[in-house]
ZAMARGU-4260 file (C-alpha; in steps of 0.2 Angstrom, whole numbers, plus 5000, padded with zeros to 4 digits):
<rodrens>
0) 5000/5000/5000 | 5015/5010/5006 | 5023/5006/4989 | 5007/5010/4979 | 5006/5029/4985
5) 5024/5033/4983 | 5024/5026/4966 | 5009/5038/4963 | 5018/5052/4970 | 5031/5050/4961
10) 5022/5052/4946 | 5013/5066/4951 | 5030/5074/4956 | 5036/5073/4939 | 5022/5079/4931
15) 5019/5097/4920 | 5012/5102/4939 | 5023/5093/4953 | 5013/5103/4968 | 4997/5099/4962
20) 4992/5082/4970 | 5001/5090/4988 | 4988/5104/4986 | 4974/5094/4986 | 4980/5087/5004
25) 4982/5102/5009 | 4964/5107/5004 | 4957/5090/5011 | 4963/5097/5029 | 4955/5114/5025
30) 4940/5108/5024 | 4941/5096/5039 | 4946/5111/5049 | 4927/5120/5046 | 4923/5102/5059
35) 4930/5113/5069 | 4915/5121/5080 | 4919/5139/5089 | 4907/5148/5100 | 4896/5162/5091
40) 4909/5176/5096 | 4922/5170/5087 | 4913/5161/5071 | 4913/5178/5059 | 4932/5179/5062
45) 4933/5158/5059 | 4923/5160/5043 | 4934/5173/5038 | 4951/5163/5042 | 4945/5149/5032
50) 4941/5157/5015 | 4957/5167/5016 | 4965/5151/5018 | 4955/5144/5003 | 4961/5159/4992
55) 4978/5156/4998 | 4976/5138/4992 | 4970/5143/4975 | 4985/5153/4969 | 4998/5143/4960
60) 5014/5137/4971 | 5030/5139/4961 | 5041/5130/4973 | 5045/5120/4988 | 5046/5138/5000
65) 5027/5143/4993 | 5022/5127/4997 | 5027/5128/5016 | 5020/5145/5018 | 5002/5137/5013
70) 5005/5123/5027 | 5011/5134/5040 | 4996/5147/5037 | 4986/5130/5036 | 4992/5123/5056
75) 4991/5143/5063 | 4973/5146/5058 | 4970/5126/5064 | 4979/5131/5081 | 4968/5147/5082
80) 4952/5136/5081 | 4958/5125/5093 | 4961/5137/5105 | 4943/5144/5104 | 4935/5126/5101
85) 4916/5127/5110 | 4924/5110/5118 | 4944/5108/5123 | 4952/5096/5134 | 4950/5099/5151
90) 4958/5094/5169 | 4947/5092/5184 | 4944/5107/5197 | 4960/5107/5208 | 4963/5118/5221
95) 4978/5115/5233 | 4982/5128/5247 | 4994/5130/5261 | 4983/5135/5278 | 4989/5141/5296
100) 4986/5123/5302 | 4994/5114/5286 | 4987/5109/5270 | 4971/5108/5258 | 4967/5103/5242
105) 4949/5100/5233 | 4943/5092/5218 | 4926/5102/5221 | 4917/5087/5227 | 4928/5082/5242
110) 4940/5092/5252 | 4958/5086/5261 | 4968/5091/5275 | 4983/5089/5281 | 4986/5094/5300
115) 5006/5100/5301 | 5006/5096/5319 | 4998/5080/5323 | 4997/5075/5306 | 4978/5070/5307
120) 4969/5070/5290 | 4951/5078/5287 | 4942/5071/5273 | 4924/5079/5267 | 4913/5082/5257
125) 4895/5093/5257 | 4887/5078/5268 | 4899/5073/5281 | 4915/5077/5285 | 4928/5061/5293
130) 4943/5064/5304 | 4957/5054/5303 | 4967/5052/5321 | 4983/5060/5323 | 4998/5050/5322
135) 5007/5044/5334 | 5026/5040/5342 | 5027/5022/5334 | 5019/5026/5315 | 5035/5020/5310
140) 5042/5003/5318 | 5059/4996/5313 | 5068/4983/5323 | 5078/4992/5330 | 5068/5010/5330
145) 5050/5017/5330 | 5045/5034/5327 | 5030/5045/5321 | 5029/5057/5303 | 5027/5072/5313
150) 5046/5068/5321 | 5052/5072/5303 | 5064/5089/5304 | 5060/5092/5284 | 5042/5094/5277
155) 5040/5098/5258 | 5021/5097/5252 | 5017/5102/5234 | 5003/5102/5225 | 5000/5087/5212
160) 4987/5087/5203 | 4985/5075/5189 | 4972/5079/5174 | 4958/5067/5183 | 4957/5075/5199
165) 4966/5087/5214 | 4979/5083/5228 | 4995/5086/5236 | 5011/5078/5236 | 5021/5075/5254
170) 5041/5073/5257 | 5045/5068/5274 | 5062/5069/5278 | 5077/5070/5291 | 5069/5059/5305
175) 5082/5058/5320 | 5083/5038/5324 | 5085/5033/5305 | 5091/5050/5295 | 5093/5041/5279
180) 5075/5036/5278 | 5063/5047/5267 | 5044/5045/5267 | 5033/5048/5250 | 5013/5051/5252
185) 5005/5056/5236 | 4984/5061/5239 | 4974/5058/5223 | 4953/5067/5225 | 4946/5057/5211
190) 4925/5063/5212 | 4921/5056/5227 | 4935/5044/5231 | 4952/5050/5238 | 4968/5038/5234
195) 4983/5039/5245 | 5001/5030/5239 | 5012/5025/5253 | 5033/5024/5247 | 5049/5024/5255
200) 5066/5031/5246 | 5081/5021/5250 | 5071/5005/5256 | 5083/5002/5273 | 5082/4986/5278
205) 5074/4981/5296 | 5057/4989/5292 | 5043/4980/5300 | 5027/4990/5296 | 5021/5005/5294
210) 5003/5012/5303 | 4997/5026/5294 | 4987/5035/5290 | 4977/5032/5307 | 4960/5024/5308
215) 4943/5036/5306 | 4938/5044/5323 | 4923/5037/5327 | 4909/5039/5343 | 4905/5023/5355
220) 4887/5029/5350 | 4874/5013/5342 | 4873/5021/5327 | 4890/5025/5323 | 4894/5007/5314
225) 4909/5000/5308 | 4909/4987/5294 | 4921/4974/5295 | 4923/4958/5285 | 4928/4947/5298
230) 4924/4932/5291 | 4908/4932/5281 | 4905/4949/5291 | 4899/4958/5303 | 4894/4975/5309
235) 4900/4983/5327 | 4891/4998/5334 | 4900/5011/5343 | 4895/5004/5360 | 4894/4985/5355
240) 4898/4978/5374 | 4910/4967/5371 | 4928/4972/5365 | 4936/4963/5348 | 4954/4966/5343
245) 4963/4960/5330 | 4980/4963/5320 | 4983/4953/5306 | 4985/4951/5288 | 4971/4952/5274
250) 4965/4936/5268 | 4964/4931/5286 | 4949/4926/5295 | 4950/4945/5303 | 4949/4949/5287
255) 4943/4938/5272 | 4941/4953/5261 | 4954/4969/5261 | 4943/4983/5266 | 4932/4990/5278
260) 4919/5004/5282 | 4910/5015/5293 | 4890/5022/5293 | 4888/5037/5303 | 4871/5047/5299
265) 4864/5040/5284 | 4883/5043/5276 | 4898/5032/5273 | 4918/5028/5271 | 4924/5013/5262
270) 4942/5011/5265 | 4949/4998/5252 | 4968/4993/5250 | 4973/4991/5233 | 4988/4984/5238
275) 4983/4968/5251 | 4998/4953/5249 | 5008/4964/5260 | 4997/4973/5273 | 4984/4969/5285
280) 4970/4978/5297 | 4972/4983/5315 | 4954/4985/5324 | 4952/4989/5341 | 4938/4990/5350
285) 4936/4992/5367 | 4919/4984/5380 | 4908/4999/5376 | 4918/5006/5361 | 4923/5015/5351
290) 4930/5004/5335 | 4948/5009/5329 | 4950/5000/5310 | 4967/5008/5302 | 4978/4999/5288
295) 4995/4992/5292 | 5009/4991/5279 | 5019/4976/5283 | 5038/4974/5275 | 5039/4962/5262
300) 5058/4953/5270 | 5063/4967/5279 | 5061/4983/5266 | 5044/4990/5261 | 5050/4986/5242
305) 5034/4994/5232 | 5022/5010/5235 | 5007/5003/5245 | 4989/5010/5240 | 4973/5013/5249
310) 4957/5021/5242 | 4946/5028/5253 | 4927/5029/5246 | 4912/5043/5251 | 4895/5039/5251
315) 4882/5052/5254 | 4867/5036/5256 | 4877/5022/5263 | 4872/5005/5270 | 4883/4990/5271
320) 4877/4984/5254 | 4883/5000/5245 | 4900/4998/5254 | 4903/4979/5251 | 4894/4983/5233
325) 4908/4995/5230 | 4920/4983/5234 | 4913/4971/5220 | 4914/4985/5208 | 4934/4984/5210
330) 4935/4967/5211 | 4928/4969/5193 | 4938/4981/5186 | 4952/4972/5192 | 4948/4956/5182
335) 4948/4945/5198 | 4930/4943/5198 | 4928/4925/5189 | 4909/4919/5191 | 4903/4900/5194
340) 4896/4902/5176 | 4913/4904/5171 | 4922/4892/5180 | 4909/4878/5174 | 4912/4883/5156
345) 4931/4880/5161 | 4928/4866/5170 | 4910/4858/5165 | 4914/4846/5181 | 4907/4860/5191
350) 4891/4857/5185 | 4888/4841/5195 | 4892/4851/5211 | 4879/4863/5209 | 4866/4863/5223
355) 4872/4846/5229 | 4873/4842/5247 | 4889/4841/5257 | 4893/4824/5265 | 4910/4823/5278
360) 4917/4808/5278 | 4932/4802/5290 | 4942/4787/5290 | 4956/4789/5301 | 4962/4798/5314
365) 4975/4794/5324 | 4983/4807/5339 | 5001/4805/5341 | 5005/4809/5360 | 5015/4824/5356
370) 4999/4832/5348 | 4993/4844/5361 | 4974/4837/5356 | 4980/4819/5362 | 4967/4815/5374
375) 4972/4807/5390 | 4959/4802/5400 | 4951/4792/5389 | 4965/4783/5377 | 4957/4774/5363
380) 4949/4788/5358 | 4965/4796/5350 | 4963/4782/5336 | 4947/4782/5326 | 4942/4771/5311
385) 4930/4768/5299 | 4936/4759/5284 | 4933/4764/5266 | 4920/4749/5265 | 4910/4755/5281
390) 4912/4773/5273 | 4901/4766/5257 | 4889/4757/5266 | 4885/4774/5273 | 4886/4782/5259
395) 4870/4769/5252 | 4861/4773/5269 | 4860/4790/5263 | 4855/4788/5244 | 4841/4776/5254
400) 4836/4791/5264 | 4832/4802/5250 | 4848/4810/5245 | 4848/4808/5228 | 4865/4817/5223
405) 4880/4826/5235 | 4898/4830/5235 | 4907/4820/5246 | 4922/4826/5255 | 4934/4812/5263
410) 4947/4813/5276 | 4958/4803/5283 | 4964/4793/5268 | 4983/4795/5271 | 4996/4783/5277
415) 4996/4787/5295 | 4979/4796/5293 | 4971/4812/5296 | 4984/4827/5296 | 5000/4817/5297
420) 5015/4815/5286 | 5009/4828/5275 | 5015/4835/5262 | 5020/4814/5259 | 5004/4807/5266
425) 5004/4790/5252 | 5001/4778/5250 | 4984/4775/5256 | 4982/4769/5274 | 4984/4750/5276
430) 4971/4749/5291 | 4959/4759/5280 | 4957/4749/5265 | 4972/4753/5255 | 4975/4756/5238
435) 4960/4743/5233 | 4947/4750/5246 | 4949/4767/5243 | 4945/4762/5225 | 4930/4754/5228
440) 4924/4770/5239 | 4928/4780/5224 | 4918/4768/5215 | 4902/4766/5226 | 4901/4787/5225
445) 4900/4783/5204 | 4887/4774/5206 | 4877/4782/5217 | 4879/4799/5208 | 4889/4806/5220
450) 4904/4817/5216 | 4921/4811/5226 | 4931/4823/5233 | 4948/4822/5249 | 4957/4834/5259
455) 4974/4837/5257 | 4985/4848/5264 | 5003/4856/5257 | 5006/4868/5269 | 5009/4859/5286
460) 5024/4849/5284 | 5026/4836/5298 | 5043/4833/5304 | 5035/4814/5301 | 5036/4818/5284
465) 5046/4806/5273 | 5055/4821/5265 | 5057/4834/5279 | 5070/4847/5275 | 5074/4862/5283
470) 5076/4872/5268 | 5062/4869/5261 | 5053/4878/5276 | 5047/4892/5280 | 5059/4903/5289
475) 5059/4922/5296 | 5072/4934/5294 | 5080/4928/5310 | 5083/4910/5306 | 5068/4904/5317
480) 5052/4895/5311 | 5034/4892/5316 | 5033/4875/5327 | 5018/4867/5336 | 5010/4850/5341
485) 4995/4855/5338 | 4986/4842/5325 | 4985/4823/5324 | 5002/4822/5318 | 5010/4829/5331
490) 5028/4841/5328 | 5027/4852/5313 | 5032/4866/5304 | 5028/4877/5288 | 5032/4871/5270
495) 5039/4885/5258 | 5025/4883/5245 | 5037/4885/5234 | 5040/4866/5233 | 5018/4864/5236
500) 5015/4863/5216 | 5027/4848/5213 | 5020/4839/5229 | 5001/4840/5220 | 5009/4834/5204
505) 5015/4816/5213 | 5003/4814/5224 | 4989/4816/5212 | 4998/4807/5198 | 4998/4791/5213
510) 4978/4793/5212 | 4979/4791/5195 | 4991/4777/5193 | 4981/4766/5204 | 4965/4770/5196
515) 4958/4781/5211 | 4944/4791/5202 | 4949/4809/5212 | 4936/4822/5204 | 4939/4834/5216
520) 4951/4841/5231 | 4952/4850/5245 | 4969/4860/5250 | 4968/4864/5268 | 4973/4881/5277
525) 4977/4889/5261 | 4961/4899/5262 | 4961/4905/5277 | 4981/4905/5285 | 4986/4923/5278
530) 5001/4924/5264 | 5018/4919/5272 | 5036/4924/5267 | 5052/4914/5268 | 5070/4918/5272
535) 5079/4902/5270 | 5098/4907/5261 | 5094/4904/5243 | 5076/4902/5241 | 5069/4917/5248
540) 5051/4919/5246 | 5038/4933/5246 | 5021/4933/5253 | 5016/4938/5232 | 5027/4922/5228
545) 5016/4913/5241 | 5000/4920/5234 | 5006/4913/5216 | 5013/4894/5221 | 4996/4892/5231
550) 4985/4895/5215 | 4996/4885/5205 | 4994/4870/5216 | 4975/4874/5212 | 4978/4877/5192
555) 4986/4860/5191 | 4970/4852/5199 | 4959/4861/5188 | 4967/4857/5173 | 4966/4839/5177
560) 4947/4840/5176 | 4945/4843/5197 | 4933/4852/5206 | 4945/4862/5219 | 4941/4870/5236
565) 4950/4875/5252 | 4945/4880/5269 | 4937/4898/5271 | 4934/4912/5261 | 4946/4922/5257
570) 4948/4938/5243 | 4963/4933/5234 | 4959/4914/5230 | 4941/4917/5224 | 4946/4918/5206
575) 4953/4902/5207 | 4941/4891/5218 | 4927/4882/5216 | 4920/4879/5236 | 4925/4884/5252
580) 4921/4873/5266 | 4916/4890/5274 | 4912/4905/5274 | 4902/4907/5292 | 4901/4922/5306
585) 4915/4925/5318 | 4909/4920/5337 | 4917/4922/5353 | 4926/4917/5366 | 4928/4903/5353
590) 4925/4900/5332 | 4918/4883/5336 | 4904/4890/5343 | 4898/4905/5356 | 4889/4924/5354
595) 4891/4932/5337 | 4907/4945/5334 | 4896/4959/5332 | 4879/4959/5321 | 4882/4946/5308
600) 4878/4953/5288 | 4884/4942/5275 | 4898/4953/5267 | 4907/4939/5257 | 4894/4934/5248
605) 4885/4954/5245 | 4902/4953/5233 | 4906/4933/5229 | 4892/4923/5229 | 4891/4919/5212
610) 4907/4918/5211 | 4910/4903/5225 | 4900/4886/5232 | 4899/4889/5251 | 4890/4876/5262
615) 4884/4878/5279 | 4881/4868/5293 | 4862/4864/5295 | 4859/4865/5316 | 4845/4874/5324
620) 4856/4881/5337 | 4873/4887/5334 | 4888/4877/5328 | 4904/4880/5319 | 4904/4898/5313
625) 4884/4902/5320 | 4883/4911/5334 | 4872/4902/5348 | 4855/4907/5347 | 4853/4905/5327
630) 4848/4891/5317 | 4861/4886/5304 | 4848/4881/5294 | 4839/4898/5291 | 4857/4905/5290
635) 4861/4893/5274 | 4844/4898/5267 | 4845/4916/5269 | 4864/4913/5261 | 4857/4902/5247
640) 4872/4888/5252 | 4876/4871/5249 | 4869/4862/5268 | 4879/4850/5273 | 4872/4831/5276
645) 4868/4832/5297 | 4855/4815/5297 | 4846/4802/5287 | 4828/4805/5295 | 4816/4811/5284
650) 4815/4828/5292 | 4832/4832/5291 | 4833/4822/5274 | 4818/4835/5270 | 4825/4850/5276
655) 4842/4846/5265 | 4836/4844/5250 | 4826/4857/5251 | 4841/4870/5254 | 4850/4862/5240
660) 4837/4865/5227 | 4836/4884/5232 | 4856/4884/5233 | 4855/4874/5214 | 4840/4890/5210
665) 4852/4904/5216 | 4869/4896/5211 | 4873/4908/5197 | 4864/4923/5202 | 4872/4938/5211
670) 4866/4942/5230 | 4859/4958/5228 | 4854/4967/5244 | 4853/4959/5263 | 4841/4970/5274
675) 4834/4970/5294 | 4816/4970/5293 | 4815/4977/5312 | 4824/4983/5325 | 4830/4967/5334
680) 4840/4962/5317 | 4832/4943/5320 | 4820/4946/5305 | 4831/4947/5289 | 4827/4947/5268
685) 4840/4945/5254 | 4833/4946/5238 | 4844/4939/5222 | 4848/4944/5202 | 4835/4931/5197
690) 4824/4939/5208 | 4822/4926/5222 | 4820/4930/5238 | 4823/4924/5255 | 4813/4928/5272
695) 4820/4922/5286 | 4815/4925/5306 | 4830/4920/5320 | 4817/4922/5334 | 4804/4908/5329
700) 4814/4900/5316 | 4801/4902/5302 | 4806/4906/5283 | 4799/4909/5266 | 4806/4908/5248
705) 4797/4917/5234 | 4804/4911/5217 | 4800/4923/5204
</rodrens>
């Protein structure tokens, strides 16, 4: 084509005319330029430019010179109608302002400022304004030094304001215990969001977190609420009587998503860390309030390494939909939202777990005597059995009973059974059934239509483990690692998941081998033990790293056909899983049952439940994850989840397979508002995309489903 037009030109160049073809270009962009729209001031002086030019364009051109001066009067009277275009490219209002007391700057909508004393932050707009605390003496720890921003001897703020919105840049310098540290803070007011990058410049080693900006100032009054996805969710008055503290990474059970919020008069904050695999939450709230929810900004082996981001949203009509709503929203626009609809087109195995039941199956579980859950009163009960073959004629009792189809989740499979010897648990327990009885379980779930699913586990490595090594551990910055009794297996430490994915490639390629029919697994802990780092001398491993080995030990799954699932729920594995074992309410003084952490609201799923299978326990009074006093049941109901299997008598048999029918109906359907309908929060409704909607009354235990 290229070729074509010069060749053209060329002959057009050596013509009787050579500046004839160029001057009808030129006269092609003339008449473009009349696109051009001016306001009504200025179009007598347009008209006039153009037919000048036009005239201009008319008179012969003799040479290469005349032909430049009929291009450059050409891109001057094209500059003139830009310049006075009815519609030019624009920047958003910015105003940025040095006050008596600090800083300011406003896109318009919302309004900053920076305190130069305490360094507190106010944040506004027209509906509510939302002080920040002021810092502190340990805003800045290191091992071997803390300090605060406002001990820095240099300050340099400066406007910055980037063509989207307003804000301020600040440069903290000169801080007595560590001089050589500098501090960046960069403030964006985008509409009604502000976003603040955190970055150090040099990274000096020893860091251990960073603790600002401080958390909201908020009243212990009942209507000033915090809401906080610990666990599934909750909300926490300003005067809930009982305190809840916690200090931990995202991805935790303190906090299975990476934000938070507050309600306060009808308006709202959402704060939301763009930034999570390194950072986590501090809450404090003491009996009788207030609640204290700030971000922390861990070091990534001992240096901060990359800016760290939050985002904090206003919301002139908040409730905790809208906030946990808004989180969705990013969770979208950052591509990590991955629906069941599309993980069953990936994988069309998924299909068969819809709106089944969940059945737990154990087979083994043997308590060495180092285990601190050994018991010792009563000894025989630290070893458990039920063979494969008493585990399927169970499993026929069910179908008997009336349920049809379920997912089946065994334990307990392993050489020296339950949570031992991991992460080299085969070959399959001797005592058990071995190789051939596990088979024939396998088997048994075919033919009933059940789908066959075991735990495993690739992050507690027993020092029972065949292939135990130190260096393929997890290890801090000072040489010491995690140890505990705790589980069946007894000593233990962490395994570097950088050696998990080759682990889940042998052991699942044994399965195959001996004809085991594995459609589907269950990876403990990952879920729900935060995102580790390693120091071990050659092999050093970030908490990012960790994020990317655990997926991959679920990609490798997935691509072999499984249906994979962990623990709990947690944001950063949602893309990726299938089910979670969990996703309940936080309860105290225990998780295994007690009173409810706050006023339970069903966070997770406002923002994942069509993205992730989440079964609940079926009880009518408390349990794992419900607080005492509710029924599981209704919880499952109002959640649209998978029950598990709790009984074969036809009530319960009834009550099951009625929960997995809804669960099957609202499977692929987004949860799309959770209300109170009352003042005693025991009567709640959430309604779904399809239009279904759930009724459910704590106090009497009665419920209603309206299908559209």
């Amino acid at each position: 084509m290229v070729t074509t037009w010069l060749l053209i030109l060329g002959c057009v160049i050596g013509a009787a005319d050579p500046f004839s073809f160029r001057i009808e270009t030129l006269r092609f962009h003339l008449d473009r330029l009349n696109a051009i729209e001016v306001s009504t001031e200025f179009q007598v002086e347009k008209d006039g430019r153009l037919q000048a030019l036009r005239d201009l364009l008319n008179q012969p051109v003799q040479n290469e010179a005349e032909l430049e001066e009929r291009y450059n009067a050409l891109d001057a009277a094209r500059s003139w109608l830009l310049e006075h275009a009815v519609e030019r490219p624009s920047r958003a209002e910015a105003v940025f302002r040095e006050l008596d007391t600090g800083w300011m700057a406003t896109n318009g909508v919302l309004r900053l400022e920076l305190n130069r004393n305490d360094f507190s932050l106010t944040l506004s707009d027209n509906t509510a304004a939302w002080r920040f605390l002021p810092g502190e003496d340990r805003d800045v720890v290191f091992q071997d030094a803390a300090f605060g921003l406002q001990s820095a001897n240099k300050i340099e703020v400066t406007a910055f304001h980037p063509g989207y919105g307003a804000g301020m840049q600040v440069h903290l310098t000169e801080f007595p215990p560590k001089p050589d540290f500098s501090l960046w803070l960069t403030f964006q007011l985008v509409g009604s969001e502000m976003v603040m990058d955190l970055a150090v410049q040099p990274d000096l080693s020893g860091l251990q977190y960073i603790d600002w900006p401080k958390a909201i100032q908020t009243d212990n009054q009942p209507a000033e609420i915090a809401v906080i996805p610990r666990m599934q969710g909750m909300l926490l008055p300003g005067n809930w009587e009982h305190p809840l503290n916690a200090e931990e990474l995202f991805n935790s059970r303190s906090f299975y998503m990476p934000w938070w919020g507050h309600l306060r008069g009808g308006s709202g904050i959402l704060a939301i860390v763009e930034t999570p695999d390194d950072a986590g939450g501090v809450y404090r709230h003491p009996a009788g309030g207030p609640t204290r929810v700030a971000p922390r900004w861990y070091a990534s082996l001992g240096t901060l390494r990359y800016a760290r981001t939050i985002r904090y949203v206003l919301q002139p009509e908040a409730t905790h939909v809208s906030l946990a709503k808004r989180y969705r929203r990013a969770v979208i626009e950052r591509g990590d939202f991955v629906s069941l609809k599309e993980k069953a087109v990936r994988n069309p195995a998924l299909n068969e777990v819809i709106g089944r039941p969940v059945i737990h199956h154990g087979s083994l579980y043997h308590f060495v005597a180092q285990s601190s859950l050994f018991n010792k009163k009563i000894i025989e009960a630290n070893h458990q059995l039920q063979t494969f073959d008493q585990l399927a004629d169970i499993l026929r009792e069910y179908k008997k009973a009336g349920i049809d189809s379920a997912y089946v989740h065994l334990d307990g499979w392993g050489f020296y059974g339950y949570d031992s010897g991991h992460p080299d648990p085969l070959p399959v327990g001797f005592e058990q059934g071995g190789w051939a009885g596990l088979r024939r379980y396998a088997d048994t779930c075919r033919e009933l239509g059940y789908f066959f699913a075991i735990h495993d586990n690739y992050r507690d490595f027993y020092l029972n483990a065949l292939s135990y090594d130190d260096r393929m551990t997890v290890t801090r910055l000072d040489g010491s690692r995690e140890e505990h009794s705790t589980w069946c297996g007894g000593p233990q430490t962490i395994l570097n998941p950088r050696f998990a994915p080759e682990y889940v490639r042998r052991n699942h390629d044994l399965f195959a081998q001996h004809g085991i029919s594995v459609r589907g697994t269950y990876i403990d802990v990952f879920s729900v033990v935060p995102l580790e780092e390693s120091a071990v001398p050659g092999m050093p491993l970030t908490r990012s790293d960790c994020a990317r080995y655990r997926r991959q030990c679920f990609e490798i799954l997935r691509a072999r056909g499984y249906v994979v699932s962990s623990e709990e729920g947690t944001d950063y594995l949602a893309p990726v899983l299938d089910l979670v074992h969990h996703a309940p309410y936080a309860t105290y003084p225990r998780i295994g049952g007690g009173d409810a952490c706050g006023i339970p609201v069903p966070l997770f799923n406002l923002v994942y439940h069509d993205a992730l299978l989440i079964p609940w326990e079926m009880g009518n009074d408390g349990g794992w994850g419900i607080p005492k006093g509710d029924s599981g049941q209704l919880h499952c109901l109002l959640n649209a989840g998978l029950p598990y299997v709790y009984g074969v008598d036809p009530e319960a048999v009834k009550r099951v397979n009625e929960a997995a029918d809804l669960a099957r109906h609202c499977a692929f359907s987004e949860m799309v508002s959770h209300e109170f309908l009352g003042n005693d929060y025991r009567k709640q409704r959430t309604v779904f995309s399809d239009g279904t909607e759930v009724t459910v009354n704590f106090s009497d235990g009665t419920y209603t489903i309206h299908y559209p």
